[in-house]
C-alpha positions in Angstrom: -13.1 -113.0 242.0 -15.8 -114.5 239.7 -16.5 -111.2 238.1 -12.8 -110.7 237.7 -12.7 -114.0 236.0 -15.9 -113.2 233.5 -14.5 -110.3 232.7 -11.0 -111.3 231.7 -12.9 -113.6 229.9 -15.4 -111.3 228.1 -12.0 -108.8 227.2 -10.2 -111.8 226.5 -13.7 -112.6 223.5 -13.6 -109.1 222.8 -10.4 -109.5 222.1 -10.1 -112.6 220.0 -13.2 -111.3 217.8 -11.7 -107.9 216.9 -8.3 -109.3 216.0 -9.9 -111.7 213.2 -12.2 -108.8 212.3 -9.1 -106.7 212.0 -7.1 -110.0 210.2 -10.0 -110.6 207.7 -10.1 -106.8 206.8 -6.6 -106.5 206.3 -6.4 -109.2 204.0 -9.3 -108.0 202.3 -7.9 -104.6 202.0 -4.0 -105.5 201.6 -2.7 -102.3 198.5 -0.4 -104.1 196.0 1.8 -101.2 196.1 2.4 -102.5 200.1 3.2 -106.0 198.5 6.0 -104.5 195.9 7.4 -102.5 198.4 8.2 -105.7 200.7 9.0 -107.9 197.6 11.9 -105.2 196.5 12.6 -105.5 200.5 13.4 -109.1 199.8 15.1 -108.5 196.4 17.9 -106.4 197.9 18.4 -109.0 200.8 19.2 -111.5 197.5 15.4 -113.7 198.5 14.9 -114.0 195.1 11.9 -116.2 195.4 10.6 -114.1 198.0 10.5 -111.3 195.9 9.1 -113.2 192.6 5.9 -114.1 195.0 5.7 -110.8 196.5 5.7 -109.3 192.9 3.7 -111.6 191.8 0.8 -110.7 194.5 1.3 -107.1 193.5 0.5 -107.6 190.0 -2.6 -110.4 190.7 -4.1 -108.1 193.3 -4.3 -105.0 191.4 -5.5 -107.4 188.5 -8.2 -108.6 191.3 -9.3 -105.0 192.1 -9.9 -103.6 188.4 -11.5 -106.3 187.4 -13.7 -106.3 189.9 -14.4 -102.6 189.6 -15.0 -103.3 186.2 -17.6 -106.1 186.9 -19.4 -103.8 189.7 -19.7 -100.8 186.8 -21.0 -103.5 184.2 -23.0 -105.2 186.8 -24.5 -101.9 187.3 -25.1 -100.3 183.5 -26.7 -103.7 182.8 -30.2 -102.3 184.9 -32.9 -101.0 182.5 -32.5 -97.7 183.8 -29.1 -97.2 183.6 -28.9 -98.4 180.0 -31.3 -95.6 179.3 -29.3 -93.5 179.9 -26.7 -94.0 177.3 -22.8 -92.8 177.5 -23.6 -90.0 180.1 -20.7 -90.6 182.9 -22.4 -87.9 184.5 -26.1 -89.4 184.1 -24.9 -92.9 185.2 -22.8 -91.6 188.1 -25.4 -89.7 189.4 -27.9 -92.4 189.1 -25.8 -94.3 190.8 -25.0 -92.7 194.4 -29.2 -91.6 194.3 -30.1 -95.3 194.0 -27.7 -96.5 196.4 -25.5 -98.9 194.0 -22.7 -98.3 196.0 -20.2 -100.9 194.3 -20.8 -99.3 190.9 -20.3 -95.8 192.4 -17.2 -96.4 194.4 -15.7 -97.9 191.2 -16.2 -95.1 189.4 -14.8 -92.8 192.5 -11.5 -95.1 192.4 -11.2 -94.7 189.3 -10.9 -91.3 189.5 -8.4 -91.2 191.9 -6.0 -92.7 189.5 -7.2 -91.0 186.1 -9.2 -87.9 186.4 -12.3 -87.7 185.5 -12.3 -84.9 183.4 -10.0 -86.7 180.5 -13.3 -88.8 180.6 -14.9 -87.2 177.9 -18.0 -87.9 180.1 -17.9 -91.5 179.0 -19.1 -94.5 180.1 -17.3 -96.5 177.7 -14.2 -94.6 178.6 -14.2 -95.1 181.8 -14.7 -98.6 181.2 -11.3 -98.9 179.0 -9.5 -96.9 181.5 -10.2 -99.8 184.3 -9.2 -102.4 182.3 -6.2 -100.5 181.6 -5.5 -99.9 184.6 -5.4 -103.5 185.3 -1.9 -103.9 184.1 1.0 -102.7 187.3 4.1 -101.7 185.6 6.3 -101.4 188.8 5.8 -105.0 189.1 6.4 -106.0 185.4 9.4 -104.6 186.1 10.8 -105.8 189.2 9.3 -109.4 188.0 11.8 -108.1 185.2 14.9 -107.5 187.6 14.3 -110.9 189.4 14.4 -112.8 186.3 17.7 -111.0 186.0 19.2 -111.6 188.9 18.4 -115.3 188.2 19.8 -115.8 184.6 17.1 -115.6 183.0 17.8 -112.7 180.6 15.0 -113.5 177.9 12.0 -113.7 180.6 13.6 -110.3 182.1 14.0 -108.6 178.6 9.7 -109.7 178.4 8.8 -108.3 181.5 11.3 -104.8 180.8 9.3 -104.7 177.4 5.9 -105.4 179.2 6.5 -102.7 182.1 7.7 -100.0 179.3 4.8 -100.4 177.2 2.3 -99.4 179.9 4.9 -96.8 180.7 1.9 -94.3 181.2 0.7 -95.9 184.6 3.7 -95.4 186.1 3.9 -93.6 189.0 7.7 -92.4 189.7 8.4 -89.3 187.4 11.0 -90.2 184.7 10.6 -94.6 186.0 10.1 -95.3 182.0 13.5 -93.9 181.4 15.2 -96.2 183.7 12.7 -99.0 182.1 14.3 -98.1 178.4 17.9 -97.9 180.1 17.3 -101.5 181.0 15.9 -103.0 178.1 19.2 -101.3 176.2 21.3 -102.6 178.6 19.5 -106.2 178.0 20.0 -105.9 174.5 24.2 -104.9 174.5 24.7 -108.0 176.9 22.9 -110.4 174.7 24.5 -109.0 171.8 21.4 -107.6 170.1 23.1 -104.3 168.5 20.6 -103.4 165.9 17.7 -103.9 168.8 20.3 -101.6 171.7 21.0 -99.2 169.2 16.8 -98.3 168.3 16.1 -98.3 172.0 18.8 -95.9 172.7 18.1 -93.4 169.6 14.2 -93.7 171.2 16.3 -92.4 174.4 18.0 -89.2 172.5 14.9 -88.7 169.5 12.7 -87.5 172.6 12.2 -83.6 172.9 11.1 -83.8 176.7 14.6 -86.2 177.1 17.4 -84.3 174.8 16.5 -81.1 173.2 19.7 -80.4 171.6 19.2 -84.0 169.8 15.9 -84.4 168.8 14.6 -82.3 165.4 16.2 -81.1 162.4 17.5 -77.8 163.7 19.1 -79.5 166.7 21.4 -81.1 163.6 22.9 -77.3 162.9 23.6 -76.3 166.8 25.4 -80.1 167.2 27.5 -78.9 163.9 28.8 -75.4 165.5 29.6 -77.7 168.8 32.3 -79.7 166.5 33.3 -77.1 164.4 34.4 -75.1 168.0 35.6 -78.7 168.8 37.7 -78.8 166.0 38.9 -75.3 164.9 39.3 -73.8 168.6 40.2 -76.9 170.9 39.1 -78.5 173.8 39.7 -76.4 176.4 37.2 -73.5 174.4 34.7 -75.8 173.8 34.5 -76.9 177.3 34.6 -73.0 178.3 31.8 -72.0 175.6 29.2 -74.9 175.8 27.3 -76.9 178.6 25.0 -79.5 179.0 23.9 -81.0 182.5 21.6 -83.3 181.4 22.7 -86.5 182.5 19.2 -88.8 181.2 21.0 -89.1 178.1 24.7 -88.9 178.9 24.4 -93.2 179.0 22.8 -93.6 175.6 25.5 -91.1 174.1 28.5 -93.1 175.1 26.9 -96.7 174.0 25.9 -95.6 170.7 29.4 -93.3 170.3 31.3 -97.1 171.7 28.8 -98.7 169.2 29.2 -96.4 166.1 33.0 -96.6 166.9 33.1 -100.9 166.9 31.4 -100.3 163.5 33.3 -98.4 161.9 31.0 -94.8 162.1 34.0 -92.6 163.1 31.0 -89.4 162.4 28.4 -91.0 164.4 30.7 -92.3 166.9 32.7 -88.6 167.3 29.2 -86.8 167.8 27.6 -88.8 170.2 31.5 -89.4 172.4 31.0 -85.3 172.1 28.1 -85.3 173.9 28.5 -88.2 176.6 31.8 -86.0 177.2 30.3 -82.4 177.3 27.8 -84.2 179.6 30.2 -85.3 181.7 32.5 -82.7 182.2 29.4 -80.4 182.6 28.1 -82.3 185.5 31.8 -82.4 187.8 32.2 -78.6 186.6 29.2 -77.6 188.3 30.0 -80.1 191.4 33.5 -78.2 192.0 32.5 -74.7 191.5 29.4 -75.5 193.9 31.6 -76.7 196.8 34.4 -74.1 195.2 32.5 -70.7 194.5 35.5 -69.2 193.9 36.6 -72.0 190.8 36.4 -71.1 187.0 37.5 -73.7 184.1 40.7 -72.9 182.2 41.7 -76.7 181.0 41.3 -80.3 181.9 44.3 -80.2 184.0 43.1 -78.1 186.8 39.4 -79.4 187.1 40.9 -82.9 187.4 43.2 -81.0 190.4 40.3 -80.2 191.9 39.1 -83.4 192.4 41.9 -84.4 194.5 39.5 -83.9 197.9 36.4 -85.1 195.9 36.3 -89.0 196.4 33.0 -89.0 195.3 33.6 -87.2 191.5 36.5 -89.7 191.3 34.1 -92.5 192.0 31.7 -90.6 189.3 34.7 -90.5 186.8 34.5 -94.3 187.2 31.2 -94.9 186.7 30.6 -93.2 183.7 34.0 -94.4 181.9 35.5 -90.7 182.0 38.9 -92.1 180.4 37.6 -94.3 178.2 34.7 -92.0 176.6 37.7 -89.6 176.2 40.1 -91.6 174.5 37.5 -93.0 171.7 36.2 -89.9 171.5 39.8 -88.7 170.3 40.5 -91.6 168.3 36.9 -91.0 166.4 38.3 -87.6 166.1 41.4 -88.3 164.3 39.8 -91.1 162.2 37.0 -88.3 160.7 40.4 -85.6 160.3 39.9 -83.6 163.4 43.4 -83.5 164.4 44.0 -80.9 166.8 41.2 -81.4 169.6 42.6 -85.4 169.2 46.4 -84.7 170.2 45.0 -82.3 172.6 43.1 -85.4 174.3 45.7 -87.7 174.0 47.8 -85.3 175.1 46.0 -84.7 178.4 45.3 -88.1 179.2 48.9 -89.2 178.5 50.0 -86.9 181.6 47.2 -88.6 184.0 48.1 -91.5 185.7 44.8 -91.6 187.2 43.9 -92.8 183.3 45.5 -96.3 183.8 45.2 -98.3 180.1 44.1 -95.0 178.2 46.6 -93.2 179.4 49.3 -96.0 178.0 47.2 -95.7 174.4 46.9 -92.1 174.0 50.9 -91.9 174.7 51.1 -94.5 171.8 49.1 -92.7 169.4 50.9 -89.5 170.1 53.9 -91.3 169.0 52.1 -92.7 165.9 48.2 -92.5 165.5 46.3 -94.8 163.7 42.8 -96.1 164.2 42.6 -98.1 167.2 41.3 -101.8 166.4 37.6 -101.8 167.1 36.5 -101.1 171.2 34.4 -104.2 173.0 30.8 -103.1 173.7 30.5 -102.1 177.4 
């Protein structure tokens, strides 16, 4: 029985000593990327002030680690030896796993998981600039962004959105910068900061990578044949002739088009309305024929029939202001001349009910167009 009882009690020590081995490495050891991950946990349960700490550690930790990589490199190059050796990454990394500086060396190995060595240039001093860099965490910039948000505090959000997007290289999520921009635009319309919305949003379209039938001078002559098809053959041909699925952009086309319209652009405003819509229509085309093989576009009738057993496109439509895009879009029309694809959009949304307030103005301007008074931002 007493050699039951010491060795319940030696398991028991055992025990006690590897759980705060365990504790004191986990702290030491605890990724920030694990901290933003249960901050945005605790922004979508609405624990605001959760979250803000949790972001918070994310952004101080991964401070903490770079900067101490960066002290362990400096630490290291300050030797005798190693400054001898000049800018030589491969010198000074060498030197440093054969003399056993093992801080300085697992720097540099870190480092290299996040940037690769080879962009280097074989440079100590690069390496150097890419650590401190690297001590800026955009993901948490941001979501320090979206709490200040969610709070009120529009100003300190805008900040943290403008901080995130200018370090928009670290990022990790493929095409996160974009939703970054989307949010600063966004930021802008709602504090009524047009001039500031409307640069951010042309930085959206002026990208090649983001919008190649926008960006460049040439691009300018393909958008021209869109609207002369537009305009000489109707809707219904242009929608048959041209399409463009990429939806990145299909948000900064309709608020500058609703923009240009408020102020008066009619041009502006019918070009970029042309391309939220094309955008649009392209996307819920390619939904119905991939559900419905068998389906080919004729008009806007039937591919709005053919979203009778499609709740989510309908929810789409809503999303994206399907009715509203279209009805400026003819009104922008018919203010720059184009008369025949406008009556053929006011004509269509005046038979769908599904179009609510649009379809009661497009039935008025049938009956006498003018220039609708000046749409709200949205």
């Amino acid at each position: 029985m007493i050699g039951v009882k010491k060795t319940v009690k030696l398991l028991f020590f055992v025990f006690i000593l590897f759980s705060g081995l365990v504790t004191r490495l986990y702290a030491q050891t605890w990724p920030w990327w694990l901290s933003l991950e249960q901050g945005k946990q605790y922004f979508r349960n609405g624990a605001y002030g959760d979250a803000f700490l949790a972001f918070e550690d994310a952004r101080r930790t991964r401070l903490d680690r770079f900067s101490r990589m960066e002290s362990d490199l400096i630490l290291a190059l300050s030797t005798p030896d190693l400054r001898r050796l000049g800018d030589s990454l491969d010198r000074v990394e060498t030197y440093c796993i054969e003399r056993r500086l093992d801080s300085a060396a697992a720097a540099l190995q870190e480092l290299y998981y996040y940037y690769p060595k080879s962009q280097l240039e074989n440079s100590v001093l690069r390496a150097l600039e890419e650590i401190d860099r690297h001590k800026i965490y955009p993901e948490a910039e941001f979501w320090l962004g979206e709490t200040y948000r969610a709070e009120g505090e529009l100003g300190l959000a805008l900040r943290q959105y403008q901080k995130a997007y200018e370090s928009r290289t670290l990022l990790q999520t493929p095409d996160f910068d974009l939703e970054i921009l989307y949010k600063i635009v966004e930021l802008h319309r709602i504090r009524q900061e047009y001039q500031e919305m409307e640069a951010r949003a042309l930085e959206i379209l002026r990208s090649p990578d983001r919008d190649i039938l926008w960006a460049g001078e040439t691009e300018g002559l393909a958008r021209a044949a869109m609207m002369r098809i537009l305009e000489n053959d109707g809707l219904s041909r242009f929608l048959t002739i041209y399409r463009y699925n990429n939806t990145q952009v299909e948000r900064a086309h309709r608020f500058l088009g609703l923009y240009y319209y408020a102020s008066s652009r009619h041009t502006q405003a019918a070009e970029h309305l042309m391309f939220a819509f094309l955008i649009q229509n392209t996307l819920i085309i390619e939904e119905v024929i991939h559900h419905q093989y068998d389906f080919i576009f004729t008009n806007l009738d039937s591919l709005m029939d053919a979203l009778v057993r499609r709740p989510d496109l309908r929810a789409y439509i809503d999303e994206i202001e399907y009715w509203r895009t279209m009805y400026y879009l003819g009104t922008s029309l018919f203010a720059t001349g184009k008369l025949l694809p406008a009556r053929q959009i006011w004509t269509f949304l005046s038979g769908r009910a599904e179009a609510g307030e649009w379809r009661e103005r497009a039935r008025r301007q049938l009956q006498n167009p003018y220039i609708d008074r000046a749409v709200e931002m949205p």
